[in-house]
Backbone as CSV, one residue per row, in Angstrom:
resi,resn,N_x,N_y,N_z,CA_x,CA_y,CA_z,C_x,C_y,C_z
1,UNK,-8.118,18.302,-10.736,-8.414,18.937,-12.010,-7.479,20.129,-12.227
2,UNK,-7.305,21.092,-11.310,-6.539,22.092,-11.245,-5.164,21.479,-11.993
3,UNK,-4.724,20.599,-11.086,-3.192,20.112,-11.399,-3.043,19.552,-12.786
4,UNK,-3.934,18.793,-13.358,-4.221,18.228,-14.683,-4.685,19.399,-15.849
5,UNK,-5.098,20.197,-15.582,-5.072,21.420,-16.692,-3.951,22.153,-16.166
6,UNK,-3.200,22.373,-15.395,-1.738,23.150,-15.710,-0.779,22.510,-15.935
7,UNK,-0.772,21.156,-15.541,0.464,20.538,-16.012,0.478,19.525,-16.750
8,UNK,-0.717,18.748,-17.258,-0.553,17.740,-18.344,0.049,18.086,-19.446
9,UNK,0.485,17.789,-20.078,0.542,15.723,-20.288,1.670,14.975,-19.013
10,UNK,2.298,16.296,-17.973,3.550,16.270,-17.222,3.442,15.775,-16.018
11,UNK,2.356,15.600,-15.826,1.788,15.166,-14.252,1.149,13.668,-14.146
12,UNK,1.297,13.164,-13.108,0.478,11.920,-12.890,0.554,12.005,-11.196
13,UNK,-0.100,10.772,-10.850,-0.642,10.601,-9.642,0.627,8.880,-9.219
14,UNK,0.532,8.897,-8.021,0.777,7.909,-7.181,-0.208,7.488,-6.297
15,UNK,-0.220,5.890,-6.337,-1.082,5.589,-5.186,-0.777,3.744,-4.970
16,UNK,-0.849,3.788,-3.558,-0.824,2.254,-3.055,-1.662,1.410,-2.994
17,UNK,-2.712,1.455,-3.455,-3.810,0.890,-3.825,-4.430,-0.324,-2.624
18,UNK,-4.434,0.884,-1.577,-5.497,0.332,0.073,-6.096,1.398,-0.223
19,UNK,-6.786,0.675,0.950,-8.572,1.002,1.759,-7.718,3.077,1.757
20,UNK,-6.935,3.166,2.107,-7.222,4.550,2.749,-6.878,5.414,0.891
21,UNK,-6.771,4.564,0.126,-6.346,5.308,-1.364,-7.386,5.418,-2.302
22,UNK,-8.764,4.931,-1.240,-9.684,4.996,-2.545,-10.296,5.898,-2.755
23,UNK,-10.604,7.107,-1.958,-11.291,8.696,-2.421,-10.879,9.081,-3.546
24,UNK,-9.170,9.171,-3.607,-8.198,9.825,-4.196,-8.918,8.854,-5.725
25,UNK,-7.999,7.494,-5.584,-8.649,7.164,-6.969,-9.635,6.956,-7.634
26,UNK,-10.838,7.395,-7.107,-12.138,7.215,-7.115,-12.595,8.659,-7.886
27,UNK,-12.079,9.773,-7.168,-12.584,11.354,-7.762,-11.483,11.191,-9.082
28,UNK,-10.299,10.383,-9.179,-9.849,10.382,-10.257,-10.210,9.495,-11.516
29,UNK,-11.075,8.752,-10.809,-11.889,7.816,-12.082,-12.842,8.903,-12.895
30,UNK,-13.099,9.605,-11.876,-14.491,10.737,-12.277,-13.973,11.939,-13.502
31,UNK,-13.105,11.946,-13.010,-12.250,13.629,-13.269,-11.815,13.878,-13.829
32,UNK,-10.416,12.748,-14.425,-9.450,12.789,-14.957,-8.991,11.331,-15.299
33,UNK,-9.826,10.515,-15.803,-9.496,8.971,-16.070,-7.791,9.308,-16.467
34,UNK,-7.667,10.176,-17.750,-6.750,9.562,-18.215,-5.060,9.768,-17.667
35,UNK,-5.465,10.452,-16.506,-3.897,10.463,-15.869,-3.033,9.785,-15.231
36,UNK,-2.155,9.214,-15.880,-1.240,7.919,-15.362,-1.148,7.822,-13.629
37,UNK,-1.251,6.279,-13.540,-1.777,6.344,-12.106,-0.487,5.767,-11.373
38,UNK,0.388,5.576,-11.047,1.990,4.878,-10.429,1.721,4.187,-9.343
39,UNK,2.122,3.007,-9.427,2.162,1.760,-8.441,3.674,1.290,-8.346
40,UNK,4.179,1.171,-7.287,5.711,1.306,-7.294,5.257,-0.466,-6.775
41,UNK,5.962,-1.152,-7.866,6.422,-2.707,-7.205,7.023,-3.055,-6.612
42,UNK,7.431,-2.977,-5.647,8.575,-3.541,-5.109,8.855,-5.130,-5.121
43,UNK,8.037,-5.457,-5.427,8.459,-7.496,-5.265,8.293,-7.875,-4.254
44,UNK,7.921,-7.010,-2.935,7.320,-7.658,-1.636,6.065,-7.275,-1.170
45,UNK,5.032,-6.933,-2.177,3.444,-6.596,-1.907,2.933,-7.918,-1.515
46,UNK,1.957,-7.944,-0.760,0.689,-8.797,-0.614,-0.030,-9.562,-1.958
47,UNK,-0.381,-10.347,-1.712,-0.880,-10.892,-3.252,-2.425,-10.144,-2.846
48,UNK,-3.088,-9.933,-1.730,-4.150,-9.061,-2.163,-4.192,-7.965,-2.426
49,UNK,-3.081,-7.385,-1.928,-3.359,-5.751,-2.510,-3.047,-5.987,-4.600
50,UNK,-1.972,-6.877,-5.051,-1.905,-6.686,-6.371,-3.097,-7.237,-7.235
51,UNK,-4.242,-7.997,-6.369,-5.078,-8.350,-7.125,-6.246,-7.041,-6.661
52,UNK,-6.463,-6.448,-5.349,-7.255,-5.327,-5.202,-6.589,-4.150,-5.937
53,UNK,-5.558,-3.968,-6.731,-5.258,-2.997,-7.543,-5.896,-3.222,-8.858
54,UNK,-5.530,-4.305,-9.174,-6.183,-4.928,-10.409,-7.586,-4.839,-11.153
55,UNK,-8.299,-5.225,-9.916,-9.455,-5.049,-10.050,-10.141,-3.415,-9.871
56,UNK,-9.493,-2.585,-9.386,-10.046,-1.125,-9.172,-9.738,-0.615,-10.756
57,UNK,-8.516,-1.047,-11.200,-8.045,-0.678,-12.529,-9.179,-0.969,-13.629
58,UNK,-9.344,-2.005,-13.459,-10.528,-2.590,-14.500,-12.118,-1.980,-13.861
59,UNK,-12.310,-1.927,-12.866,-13.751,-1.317,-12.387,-13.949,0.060,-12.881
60,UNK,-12.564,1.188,-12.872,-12.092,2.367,-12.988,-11.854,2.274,-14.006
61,UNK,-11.089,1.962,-14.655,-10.837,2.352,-16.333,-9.510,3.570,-16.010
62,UNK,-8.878,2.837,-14.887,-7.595,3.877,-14.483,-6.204,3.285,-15.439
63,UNK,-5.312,4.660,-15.579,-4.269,4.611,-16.602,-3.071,4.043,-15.483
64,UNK,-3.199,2.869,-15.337,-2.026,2.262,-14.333,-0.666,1.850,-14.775
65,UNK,0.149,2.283,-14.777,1.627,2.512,-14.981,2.736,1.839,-13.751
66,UNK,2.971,0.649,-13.410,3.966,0.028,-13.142,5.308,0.903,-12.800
67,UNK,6.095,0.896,-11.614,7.351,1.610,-10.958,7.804,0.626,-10.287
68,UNK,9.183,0.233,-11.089,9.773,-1.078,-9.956,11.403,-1.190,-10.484
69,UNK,12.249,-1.052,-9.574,13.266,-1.410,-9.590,13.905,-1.616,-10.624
70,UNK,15.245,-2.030,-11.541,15.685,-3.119,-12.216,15.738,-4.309,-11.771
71,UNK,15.762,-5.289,-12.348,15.825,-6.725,-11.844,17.507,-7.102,-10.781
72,UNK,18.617,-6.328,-11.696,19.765,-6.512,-11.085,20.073,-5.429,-9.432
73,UNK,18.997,-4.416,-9.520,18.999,-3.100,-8.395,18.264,-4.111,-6.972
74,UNK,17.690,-4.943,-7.339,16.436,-5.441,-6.492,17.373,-6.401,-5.040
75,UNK,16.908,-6.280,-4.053,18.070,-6.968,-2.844,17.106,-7.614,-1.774
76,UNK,16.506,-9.118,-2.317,15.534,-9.934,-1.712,15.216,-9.870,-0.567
77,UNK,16.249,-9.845,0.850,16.502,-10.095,1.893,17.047,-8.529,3.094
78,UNK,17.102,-7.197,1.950,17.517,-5.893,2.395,16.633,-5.659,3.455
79,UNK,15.458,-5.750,3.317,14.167,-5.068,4.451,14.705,-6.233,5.898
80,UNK,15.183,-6.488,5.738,15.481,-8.045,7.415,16.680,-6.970,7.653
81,UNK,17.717,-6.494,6.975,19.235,-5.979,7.748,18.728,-4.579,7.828
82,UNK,17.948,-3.829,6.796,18.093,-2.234,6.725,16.639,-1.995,6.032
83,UNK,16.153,-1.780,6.805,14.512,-1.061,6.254,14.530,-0.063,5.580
84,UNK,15.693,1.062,5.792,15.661,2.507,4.900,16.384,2.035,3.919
85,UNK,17.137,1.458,3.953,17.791,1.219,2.402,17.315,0.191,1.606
86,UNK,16.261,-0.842,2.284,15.185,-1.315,1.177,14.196,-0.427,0.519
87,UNK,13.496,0.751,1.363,12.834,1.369,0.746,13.431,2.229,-0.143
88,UNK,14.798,2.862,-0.278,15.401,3.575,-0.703,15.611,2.701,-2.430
89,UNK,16.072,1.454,-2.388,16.079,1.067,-3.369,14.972,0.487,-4.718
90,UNK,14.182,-0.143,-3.951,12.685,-0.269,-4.387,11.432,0.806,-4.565
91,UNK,11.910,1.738,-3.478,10.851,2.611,-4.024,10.876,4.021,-3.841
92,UNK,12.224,4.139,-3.224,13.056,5.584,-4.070,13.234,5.919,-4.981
93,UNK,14.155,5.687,-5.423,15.038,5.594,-6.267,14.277,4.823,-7.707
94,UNK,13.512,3.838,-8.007,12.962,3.860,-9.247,11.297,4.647,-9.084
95,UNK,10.959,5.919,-8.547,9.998,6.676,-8.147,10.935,7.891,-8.635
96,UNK,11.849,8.226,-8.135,12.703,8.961,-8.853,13.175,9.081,-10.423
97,UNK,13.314,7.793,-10.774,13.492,7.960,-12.078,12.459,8.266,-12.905
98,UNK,11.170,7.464,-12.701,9.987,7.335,-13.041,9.641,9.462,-13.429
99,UNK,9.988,10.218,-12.189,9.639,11.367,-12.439,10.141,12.088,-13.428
100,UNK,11.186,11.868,-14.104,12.455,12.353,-14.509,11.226,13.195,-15.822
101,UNK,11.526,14.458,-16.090,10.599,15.298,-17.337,9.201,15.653,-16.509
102,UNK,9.044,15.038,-15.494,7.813,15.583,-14.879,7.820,16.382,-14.600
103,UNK,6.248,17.532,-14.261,6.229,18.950,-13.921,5.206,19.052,-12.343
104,UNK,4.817,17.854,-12.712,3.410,17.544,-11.216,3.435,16.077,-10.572
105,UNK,3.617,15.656,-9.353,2.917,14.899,-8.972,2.096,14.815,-7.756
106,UNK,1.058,14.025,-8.024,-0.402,13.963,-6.898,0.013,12.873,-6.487
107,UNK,0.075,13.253,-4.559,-0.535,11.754,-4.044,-1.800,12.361,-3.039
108,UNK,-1.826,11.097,-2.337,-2.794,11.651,-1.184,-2.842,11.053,0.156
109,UNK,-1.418,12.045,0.449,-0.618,11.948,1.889,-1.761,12.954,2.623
110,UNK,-1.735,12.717,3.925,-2.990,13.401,4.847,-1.733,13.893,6.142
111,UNK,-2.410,14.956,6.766,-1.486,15.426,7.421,-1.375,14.572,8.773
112,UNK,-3.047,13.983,8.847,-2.799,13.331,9.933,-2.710,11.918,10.612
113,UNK,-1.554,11.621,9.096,-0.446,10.163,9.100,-0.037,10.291,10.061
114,UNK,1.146,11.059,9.654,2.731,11.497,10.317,3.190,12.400,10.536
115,UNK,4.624,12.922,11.594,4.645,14.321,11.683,5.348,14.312,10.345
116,UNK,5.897,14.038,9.839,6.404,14.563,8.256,5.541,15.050,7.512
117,UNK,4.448,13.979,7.448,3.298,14.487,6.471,2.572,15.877,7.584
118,UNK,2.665,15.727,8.396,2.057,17.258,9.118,2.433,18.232,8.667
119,UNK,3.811,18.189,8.429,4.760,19.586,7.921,4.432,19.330,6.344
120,UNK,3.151,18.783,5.677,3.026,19.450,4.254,2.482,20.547,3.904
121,UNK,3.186,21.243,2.897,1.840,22.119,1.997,0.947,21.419,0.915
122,UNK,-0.174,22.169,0.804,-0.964,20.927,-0.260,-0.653,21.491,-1.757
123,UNK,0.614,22.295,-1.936,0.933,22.524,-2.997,2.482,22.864,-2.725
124,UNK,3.654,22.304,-3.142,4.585,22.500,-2.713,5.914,22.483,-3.715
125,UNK,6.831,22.798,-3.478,8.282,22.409,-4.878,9.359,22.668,-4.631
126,UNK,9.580,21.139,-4.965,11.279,20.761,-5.155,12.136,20.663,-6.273
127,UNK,13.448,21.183,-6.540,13.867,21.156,-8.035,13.254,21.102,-8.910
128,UNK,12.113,21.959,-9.230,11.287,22.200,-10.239,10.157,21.322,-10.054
129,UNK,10.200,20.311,-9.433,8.648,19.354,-9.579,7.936,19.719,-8.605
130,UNK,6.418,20.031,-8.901,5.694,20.383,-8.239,4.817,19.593,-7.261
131,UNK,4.758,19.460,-6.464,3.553,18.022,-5.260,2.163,18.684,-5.156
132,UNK,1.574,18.119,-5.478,-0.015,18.454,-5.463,-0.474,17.338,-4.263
133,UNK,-1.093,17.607,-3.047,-1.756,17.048,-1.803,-3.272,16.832,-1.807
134,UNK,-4.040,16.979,-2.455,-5.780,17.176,-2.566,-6.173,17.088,-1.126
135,UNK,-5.709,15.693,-0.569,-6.256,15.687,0.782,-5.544,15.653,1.911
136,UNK,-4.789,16.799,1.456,-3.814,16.736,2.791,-4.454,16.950,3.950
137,UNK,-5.522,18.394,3.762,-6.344,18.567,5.094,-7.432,17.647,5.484
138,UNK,-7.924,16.143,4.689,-9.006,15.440,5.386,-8.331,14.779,6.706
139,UNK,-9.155,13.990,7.599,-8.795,13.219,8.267,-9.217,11.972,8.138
140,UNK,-8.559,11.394,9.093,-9.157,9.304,8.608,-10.648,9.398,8.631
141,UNK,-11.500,10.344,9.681,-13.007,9.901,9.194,-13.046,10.358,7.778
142,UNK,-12.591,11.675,7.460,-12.804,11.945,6.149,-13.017,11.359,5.135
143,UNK,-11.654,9.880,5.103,-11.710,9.185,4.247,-12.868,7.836,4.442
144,UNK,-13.212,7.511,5.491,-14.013,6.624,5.468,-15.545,7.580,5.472
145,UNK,-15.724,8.759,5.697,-16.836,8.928,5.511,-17.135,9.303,3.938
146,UNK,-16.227,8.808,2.764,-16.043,9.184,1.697,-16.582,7.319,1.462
147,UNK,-15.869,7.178,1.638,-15.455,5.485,1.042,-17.330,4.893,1.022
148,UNK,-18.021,5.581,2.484,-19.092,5.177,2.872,-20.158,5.605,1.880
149,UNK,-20.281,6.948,1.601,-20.558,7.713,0.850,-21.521,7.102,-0.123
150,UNK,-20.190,6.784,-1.100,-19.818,5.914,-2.156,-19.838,4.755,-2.497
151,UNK,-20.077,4.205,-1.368,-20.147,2.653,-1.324,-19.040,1.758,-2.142
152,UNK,-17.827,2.251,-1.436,-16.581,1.868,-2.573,-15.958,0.483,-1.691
153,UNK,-15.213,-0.878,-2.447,-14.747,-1.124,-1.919,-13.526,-1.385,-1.318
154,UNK,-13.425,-1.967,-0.277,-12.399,-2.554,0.671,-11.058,-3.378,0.558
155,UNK,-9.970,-2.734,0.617,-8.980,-4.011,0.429,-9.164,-5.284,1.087
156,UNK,-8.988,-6.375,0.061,-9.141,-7.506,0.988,-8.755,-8.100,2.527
157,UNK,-7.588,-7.152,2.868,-7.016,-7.260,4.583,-7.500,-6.812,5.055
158,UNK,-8.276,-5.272,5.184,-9.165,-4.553,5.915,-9.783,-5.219,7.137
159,UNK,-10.298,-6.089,7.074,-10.895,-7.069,8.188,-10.250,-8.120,9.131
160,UNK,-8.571,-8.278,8.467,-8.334,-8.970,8.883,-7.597,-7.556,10.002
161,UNK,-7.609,-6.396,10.079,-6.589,-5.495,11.226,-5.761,-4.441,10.466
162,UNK,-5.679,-5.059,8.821,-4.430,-4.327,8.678,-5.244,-2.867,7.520
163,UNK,-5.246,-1.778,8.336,-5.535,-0.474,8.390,-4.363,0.339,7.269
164,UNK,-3.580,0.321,7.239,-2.193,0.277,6.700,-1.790,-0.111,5.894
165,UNK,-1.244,0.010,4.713,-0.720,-1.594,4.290,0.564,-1.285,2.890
166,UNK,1.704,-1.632,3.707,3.265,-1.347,2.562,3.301,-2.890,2.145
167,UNK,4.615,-3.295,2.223,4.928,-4.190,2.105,4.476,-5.374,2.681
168,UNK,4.824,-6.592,2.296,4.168,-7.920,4.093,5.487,-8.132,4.435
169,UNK,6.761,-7.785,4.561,7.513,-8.508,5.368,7.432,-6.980,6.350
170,UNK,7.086,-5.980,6.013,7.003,-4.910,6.966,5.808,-4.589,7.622
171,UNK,4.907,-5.248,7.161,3.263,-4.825,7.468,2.751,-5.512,8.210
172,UNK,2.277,-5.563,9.754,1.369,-6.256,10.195,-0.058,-5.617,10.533
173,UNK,-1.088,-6.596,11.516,-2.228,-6.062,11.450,-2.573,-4.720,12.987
174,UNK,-3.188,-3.943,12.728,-3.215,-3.128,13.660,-3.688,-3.699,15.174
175,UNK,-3.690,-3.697,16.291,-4.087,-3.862,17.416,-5.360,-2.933,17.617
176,UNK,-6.567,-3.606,18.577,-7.252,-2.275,19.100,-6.603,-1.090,19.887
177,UNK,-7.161,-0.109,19.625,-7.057,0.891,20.072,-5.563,1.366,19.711
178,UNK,-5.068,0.670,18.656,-3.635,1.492,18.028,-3.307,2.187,17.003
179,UNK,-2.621,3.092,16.465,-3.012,4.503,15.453,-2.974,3.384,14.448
180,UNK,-3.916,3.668,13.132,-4.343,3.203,11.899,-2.779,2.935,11.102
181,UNK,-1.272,3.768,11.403,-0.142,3.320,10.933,0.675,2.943,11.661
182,UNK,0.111,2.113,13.342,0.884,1.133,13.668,1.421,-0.278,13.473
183,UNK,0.703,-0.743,12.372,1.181,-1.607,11.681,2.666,-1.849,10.916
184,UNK,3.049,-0.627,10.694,4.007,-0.265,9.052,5.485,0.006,10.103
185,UNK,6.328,-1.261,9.947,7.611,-1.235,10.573,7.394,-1.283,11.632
186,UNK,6.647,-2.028,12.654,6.014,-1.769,13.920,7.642,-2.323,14.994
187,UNK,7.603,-1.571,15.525,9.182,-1.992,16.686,9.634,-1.720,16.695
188,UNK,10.171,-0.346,15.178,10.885,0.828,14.985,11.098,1.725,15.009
189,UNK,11.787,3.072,14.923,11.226,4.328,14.818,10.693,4.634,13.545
190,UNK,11.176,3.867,12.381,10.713,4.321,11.205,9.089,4.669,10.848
191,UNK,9.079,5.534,10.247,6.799,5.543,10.063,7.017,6.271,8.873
192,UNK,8.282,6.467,7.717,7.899,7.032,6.014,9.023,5.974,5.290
193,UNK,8.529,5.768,4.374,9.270,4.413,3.287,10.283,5.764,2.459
194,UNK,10.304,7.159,2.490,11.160,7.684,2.336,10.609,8.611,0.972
195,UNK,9.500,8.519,0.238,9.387,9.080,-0.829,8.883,10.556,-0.789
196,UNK,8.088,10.120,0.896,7.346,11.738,1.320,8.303,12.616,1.981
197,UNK,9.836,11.901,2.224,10.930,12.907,2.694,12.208,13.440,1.958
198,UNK,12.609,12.619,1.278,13.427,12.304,0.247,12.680,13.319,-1.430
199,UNK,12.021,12.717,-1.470,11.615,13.829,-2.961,10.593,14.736,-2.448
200,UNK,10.264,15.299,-1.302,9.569,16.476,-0.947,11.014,17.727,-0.124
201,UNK,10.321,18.844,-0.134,11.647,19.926,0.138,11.279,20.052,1.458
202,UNK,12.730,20.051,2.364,12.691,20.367,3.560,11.403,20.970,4.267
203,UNK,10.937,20.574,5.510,10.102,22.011,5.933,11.075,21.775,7.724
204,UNK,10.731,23.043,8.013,11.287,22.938,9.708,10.262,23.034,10.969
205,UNK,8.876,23.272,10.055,7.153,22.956,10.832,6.136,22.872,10.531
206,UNK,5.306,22.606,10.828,4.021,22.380,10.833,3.524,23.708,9.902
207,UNK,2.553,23.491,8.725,2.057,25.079,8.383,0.312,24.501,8.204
């Protein structure tokens, strides 16, 4: 709410539309229906997450706004040779444009993803655009003791392991007893698709 009375009509939200995104869009069904909600396409989602987006949209009455590539920018087979420069192209770079006149954007990165996301502030700014965090300080019970709450539901993979969930040629299902984002590029060092490092401003620690 804060962020939506200082910066509308200039602000909107991002979200990937899993199990761990539904607090976020849920207090925003409540709050602020009408603030554009960004789903970056890349052309290699799950067919359940685009139909569990779908349906939250229509349950919610959320302002969902489409982010995807050009058709000629798009490189079918990039995520098999170079994982950072698939994400860079699919969902950099048209996330970037997408912002272009913006004054705010909300996601709801948690600190205790990644060390990148550790080093956030829950209010922060780069070349003039401002990052709003709401839940940077919850933790994963946080969010499921929200989800529970509420009685909200579940992405359709949830059960099948996958805790996580980017792309499917990058996404598999979690193992027991393995962190909730061992799924995402699993065999790599990679653990950010680049949007939480790339359009957020340097930090050099933890605050």
């Amino acid at each position: 709410r804060w962020a939506w009375d200082r910066y509308a009509p200039d602000v909107a939200l991002s979200s990937s539309f899993q199990t761990q995104s539904l607090p976020l869009l849920h207090m925003v069904s409540r709050v602020i229906p009408a603030i554009p909600v960004l789903f970056i396409d890349t052309g290699f989602h799950f067919p359940e997450t685009l139909r569990f987006r779908d349906e939250l949209v229509e349950r919610w009455g959320l302002n969902l706004r489409i982010v995807e590539a050009a058709p000629e920018e798009r490189r079918p087979g990039l995520y098999a040779r170079d994982p950072d420069a698939c994400c860079f192209v699919h969902k950099v770079e048209p996330m970037r444009r997408a912002m272009r006149g913006w004054r705010a954007w909300i996601s709801g990165i948690r600190r205790d993803q990644t060390d990148v996301r550790g080093a956030a502030d829950v209010v922060e700014e780069k070349d003039g655009l401002v990052r709003v965090h709401p839940l940077l300080r919850w933790t994963s019970k946080d969010v499921w003791r929200y989800v529970h709450r509420h009685d909200l539901p579940s992405h359709p993979l949830l059960a099948q392991g996958y805790l996580s969930i980017g792309c499917a040629p990058c996404t598999r299902a979690v193992l027991p007893g393995e962190d909730e984002r061992a799924g995402r590029w699993a065999g790599q060092q990679k653990t950010e698709c680049g949007l939480h490092t790339h359009l957020r401003p340097p930090r050099t620690g933890a605050s």
